[in-house]
MARKESE-553175 format. One record per residue (C-alpha): residue number from 0; x, y, z. Coordinates in steps of 0.2 Angstrom, whole numbers, plus 2048, in hexadecimal, padded with zeros to 3 digits. Layout:
// MARKESE-553175
n; xx; yy; zz
NUM; X; Y; Z $
...
// end
This chain:
// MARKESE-553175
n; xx; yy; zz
0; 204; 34B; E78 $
1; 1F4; 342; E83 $
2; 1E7; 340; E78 $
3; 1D8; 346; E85 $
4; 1C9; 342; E79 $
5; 1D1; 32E; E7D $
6; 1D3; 330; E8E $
7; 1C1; 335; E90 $
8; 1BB; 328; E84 $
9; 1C3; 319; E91 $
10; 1B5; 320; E9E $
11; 1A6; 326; EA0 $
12; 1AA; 32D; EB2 $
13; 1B3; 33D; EAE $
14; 1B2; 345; EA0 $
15; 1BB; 357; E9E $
16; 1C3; 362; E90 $
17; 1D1; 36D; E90 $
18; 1C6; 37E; E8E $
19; 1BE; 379; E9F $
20; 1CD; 37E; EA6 $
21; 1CE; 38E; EAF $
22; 1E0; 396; EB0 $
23; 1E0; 3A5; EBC $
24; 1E6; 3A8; EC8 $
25; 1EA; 395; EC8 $
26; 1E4; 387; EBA $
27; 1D4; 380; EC3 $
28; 1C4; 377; EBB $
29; 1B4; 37A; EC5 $
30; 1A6; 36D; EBE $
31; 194; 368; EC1 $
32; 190; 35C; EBE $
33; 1A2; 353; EC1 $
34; 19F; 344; EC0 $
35; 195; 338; EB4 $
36; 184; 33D; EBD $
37; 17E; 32A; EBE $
38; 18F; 324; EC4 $
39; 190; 331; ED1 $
40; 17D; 32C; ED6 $
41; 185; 31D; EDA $
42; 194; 323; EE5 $
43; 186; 32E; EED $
44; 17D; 31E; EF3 $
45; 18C; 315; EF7 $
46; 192; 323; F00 $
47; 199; 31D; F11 $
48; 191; 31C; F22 $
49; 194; 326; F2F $
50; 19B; 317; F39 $
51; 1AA; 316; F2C $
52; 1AF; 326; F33 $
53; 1AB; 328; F45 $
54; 1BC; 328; F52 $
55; 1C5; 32A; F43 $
56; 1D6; 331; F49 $
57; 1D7; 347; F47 $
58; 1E7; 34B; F4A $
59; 1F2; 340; F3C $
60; 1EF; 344; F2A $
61; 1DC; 349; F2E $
62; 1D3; 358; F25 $
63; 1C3; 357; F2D $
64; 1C6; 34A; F3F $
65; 1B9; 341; F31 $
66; 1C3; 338; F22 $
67; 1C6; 327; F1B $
68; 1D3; 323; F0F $
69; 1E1; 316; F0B $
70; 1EB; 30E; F1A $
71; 1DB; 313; F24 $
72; 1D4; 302; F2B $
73; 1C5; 2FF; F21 $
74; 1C9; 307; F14 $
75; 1CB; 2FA; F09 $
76; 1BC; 2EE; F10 $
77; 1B0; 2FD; F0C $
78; 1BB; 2FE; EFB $
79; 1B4; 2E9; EF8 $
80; 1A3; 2ED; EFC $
81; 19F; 2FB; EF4 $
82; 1A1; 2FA; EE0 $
83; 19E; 30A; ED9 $
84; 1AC; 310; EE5 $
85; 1B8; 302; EE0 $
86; 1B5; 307; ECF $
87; 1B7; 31B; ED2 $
88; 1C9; 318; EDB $
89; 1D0; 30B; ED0 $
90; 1CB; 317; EC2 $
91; 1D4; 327; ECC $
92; 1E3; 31B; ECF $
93; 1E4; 317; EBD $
94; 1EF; 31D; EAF $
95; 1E1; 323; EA4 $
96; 1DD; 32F; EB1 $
97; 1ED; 335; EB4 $
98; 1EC; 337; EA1 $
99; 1DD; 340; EA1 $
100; 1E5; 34D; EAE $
101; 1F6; 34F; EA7 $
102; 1EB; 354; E97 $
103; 1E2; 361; EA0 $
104; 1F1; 368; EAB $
105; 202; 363; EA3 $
106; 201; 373; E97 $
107; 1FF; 37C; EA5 $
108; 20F; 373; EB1 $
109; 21D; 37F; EAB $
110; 215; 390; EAC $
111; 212; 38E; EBD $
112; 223; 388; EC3 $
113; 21F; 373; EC6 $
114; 22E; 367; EC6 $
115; 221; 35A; EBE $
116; 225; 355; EAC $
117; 214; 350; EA5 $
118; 21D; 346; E97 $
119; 226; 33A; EA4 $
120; 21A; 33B; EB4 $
121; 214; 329; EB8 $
122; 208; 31F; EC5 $
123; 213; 318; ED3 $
124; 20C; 30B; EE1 $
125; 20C; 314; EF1 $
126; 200; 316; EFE $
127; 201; 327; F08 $
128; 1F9; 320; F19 $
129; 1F7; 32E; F28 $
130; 209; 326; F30 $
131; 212; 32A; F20 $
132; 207; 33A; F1D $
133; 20D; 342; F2D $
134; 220; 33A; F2B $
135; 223; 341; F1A $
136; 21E; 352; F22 $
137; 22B; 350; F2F $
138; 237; 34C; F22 $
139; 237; 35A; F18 $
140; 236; 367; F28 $
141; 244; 35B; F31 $
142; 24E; 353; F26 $
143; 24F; 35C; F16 $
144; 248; 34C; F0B $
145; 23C; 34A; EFD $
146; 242; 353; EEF $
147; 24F; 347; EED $
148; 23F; 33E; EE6 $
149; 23C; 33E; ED3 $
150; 22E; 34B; ED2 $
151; 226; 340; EC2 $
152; 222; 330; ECF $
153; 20F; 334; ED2 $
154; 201; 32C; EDD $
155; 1EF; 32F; EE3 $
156; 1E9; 335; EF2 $
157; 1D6; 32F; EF3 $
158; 1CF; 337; F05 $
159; 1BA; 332; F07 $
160; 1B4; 341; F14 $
161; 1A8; 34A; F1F $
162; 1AA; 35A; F27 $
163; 19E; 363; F33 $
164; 19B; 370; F3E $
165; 1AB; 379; F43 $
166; 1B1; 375; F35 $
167; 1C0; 381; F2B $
168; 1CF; 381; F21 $
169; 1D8; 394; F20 $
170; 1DE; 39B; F0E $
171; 1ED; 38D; F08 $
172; 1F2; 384; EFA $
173; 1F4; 371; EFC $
174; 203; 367; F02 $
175; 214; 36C; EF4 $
176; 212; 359; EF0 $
177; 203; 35A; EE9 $
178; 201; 35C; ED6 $
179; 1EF; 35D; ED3 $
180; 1E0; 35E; EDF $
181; 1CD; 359; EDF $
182; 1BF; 35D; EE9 $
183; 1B0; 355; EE4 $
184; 19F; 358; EEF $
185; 191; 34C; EF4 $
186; 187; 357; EFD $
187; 17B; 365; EF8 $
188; 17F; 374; F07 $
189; 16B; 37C; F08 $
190; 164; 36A; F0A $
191; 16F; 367; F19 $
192; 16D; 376; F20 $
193; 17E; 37B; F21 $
194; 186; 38F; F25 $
195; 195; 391; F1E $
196; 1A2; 383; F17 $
197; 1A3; 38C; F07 $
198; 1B3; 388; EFB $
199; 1BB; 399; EF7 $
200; 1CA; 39C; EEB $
201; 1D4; 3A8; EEE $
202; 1E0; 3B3; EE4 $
203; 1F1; 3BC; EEC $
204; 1F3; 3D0; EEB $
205; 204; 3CF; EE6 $
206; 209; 3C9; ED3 $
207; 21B; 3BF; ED6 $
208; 222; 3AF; ECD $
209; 218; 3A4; ED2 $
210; 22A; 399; EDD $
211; 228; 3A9; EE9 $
212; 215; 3A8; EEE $
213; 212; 3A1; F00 $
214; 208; 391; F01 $
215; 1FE; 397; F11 $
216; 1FD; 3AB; F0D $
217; 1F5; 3B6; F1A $
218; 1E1; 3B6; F14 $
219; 1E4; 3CC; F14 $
220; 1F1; 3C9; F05 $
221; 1E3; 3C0; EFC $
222; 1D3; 3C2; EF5 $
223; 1C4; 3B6; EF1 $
224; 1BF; 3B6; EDF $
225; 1B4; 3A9; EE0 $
226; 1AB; 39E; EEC $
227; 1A0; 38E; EEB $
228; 195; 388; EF4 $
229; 193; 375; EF5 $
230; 189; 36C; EE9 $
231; 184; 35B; EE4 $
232; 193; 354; ED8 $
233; 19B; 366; ED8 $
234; 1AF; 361; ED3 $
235; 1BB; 36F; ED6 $
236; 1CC; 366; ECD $
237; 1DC; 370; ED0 $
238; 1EE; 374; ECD $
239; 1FA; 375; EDC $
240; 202; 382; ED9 $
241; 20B; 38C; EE6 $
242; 1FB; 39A; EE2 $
243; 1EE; 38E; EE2 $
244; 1E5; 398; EF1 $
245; 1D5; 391; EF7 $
246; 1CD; 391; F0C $
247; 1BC; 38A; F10 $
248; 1B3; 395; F1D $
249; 1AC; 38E; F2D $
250; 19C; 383; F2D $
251; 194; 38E; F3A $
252; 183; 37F; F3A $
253; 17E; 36F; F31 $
254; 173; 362; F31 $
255; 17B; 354; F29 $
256; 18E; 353; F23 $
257; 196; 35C; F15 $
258; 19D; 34D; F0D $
259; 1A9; 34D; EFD $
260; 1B7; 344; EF9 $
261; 1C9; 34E; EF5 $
262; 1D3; 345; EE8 $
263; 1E7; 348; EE8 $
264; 1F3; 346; ED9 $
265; 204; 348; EE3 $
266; 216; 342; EDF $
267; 220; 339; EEB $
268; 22D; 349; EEC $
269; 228; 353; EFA $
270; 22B; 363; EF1 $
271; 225; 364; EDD $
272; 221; 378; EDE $
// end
């Protein structure tokens, strides 16, 4: 048994309890503030430039057209001049993190049908680059591969963003690799001005074992029960269940960018659900 009350003790960054921990209609902590509120006024004033992401490519493992991550070319020159964020992303690629989530969510793993074993999931080295992102994709649609992976071989996905006008995602759950999600905001939505880009989770109609819900449902078998609006260090922390439903509407209008960063726990298998 994870000791949580250690885990949290190792940082000051993050600091969460099992009863923050929503679980209907899918286990999902929302949080402000998130993040140690001096630490993340540090992020917030470290927070890339908008050259870092300009021509960035939109097609190949992009969310927004507007993202930076690892295997991205300066990615890791940003990483070496901005401490604060070397210090956030060794921490979320640490054990103690993973700790710190396998405490919150382990209890939760069986219930909803995840081939993760919280009591023999570890940290393995390896670097999901846009190349890899898309090849692992055809793999499994073409060849079949990646649940001859061992589900408990975990890794982090650490994507630095910025969305803007035009920008949606329709009601889905995340990639079946992934164990855990986390949106964290750095961006306050009436102070730039922006209509629309709300976070909304959803709930499905239907009550079925939770291997038989559709990872993209149609938005009319679903219904909103709860939508956010993005605010200065909001954290939305998730499992990746097969009904973990959520859409972002469009952003009609903005003045600035609706930055945030979207943290992945995933496994090396392709399929964990």
């Amino acid at each position: 048994m994870i000791n949580i009350d250690k885990q949290n003790s190792k940082t000051s960054i993050i600091d969460l309890k099992p009863d923050n921990i929503v679980v209907e209609p899918f286990p999902h902590v929302i949080k402000q503030p998130f993040l140690n509120p001096d630490f993340y006024q540090r992020l917030k004033e470290e927070f890339p430039g908008n050259e870092l992401f300009d021509g960035r490519p939109q097609l190949i493992g992009s969310r927004t057209g507007r993202d930076l991550f690892k295997g991205d070319a300066g990615f890791d020159e940003f990483m070496e001049k901005s401490p604060s964020w070397k210090e956030f992303h060794n921490y979320i690629n640490s054990p103690s993190f993973l700790n710190l989530a396998l405490a919150l969510f382990g209890p939760h793993l069986s219930r909803f049908e995840c081939r993760v074993d919280p009591n023999r999931a570890k940290l393995v080295d390896y670097t999901e680059d846009r190349f890899s992102l898309w090849w692992r994709s055809k793999q499994a649609k073409w060849l079949g591969l990646g649940r001859r992976q061992d589900p408990n071989n975990l890794f982090v996905r650490f994507d630095i963003e910025q969305s803007t006008q035009g920008y949606k995602k329709p009601v889905h759950c995340d990639w079946s690799s992934r164990l855990l999600s986390l949106i964290l905001y750095f961006c306050d939505a009436d102070e730039i001005g922006m209509d629309g880009g709300n976070l909304h989770i959803h709930k499905h109609l239907e009550s079925k074992p939770y291997s038989q819900y559709e990872r993209h449902p149609k938005e009319e078998n679903t219904e909103v029960i709860q939508t956010l609006r993005p605010r200065e260090n909001l954290g939305v922390f998730f499992l990746c269940s097969n009904n973990s439903y959520h859409s972002v509407n469009a952003i009609n209008s903005i003045q600035d960018y609706r930055r945030f960063i979207y943290l992945n726990v995933s496994s090396t298998a392709q399929n964990i659900w």
